[in-house]
N, C-alpha and C positions, 0 to 999 in steps of 0.2 A: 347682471341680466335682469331684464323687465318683462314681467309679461301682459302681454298685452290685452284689454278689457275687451267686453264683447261691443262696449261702444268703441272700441279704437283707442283708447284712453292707458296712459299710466301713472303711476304717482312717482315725482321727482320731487323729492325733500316738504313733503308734504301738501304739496296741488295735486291737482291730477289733469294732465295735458294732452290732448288730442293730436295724434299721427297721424291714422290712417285705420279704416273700418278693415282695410283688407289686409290686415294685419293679425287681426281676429286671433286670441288663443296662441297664438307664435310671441316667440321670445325676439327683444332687442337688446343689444348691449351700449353701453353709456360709454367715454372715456375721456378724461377733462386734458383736453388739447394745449390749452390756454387759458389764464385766470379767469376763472367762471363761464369759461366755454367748453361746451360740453358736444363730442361726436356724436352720433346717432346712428347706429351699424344695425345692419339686418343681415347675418351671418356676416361676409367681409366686404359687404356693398355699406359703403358712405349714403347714409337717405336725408340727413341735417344736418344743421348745429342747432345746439340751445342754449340761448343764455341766460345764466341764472340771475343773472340782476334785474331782468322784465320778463323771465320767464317766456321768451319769444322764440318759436322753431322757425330756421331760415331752412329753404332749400338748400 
């Protein structure tokens, strides 16, 4: 679980990546799906992907 920054922001292996402002103080959970592909859940809603090789969040 991540929690999320007052800028929207949270740290994933040492960046800190921008979701979403309206996410504010609420937690995310991560779960690595696929080699360096990473879910993005907001309680059991799918909100990305992220991949850690360009650090890039897809819808």
């Amino acid at each position: 679980m991540k929690k999320i920054t007052t800028g929207g922001t949270f740290r994933f292996q040492h960046r800190l990546l921008f979701i979403a402002q309206s996410l504010t103080n609420h937690h995310i959970g991560l779960e690595e799906t696929d080699d360096g592909i990473w879910s993005i859940f907001f309680n059991t809603v799918l909100l990305a992907k992220l991949d850690e090789r360009d650090y890039i969040i897809r819808g």
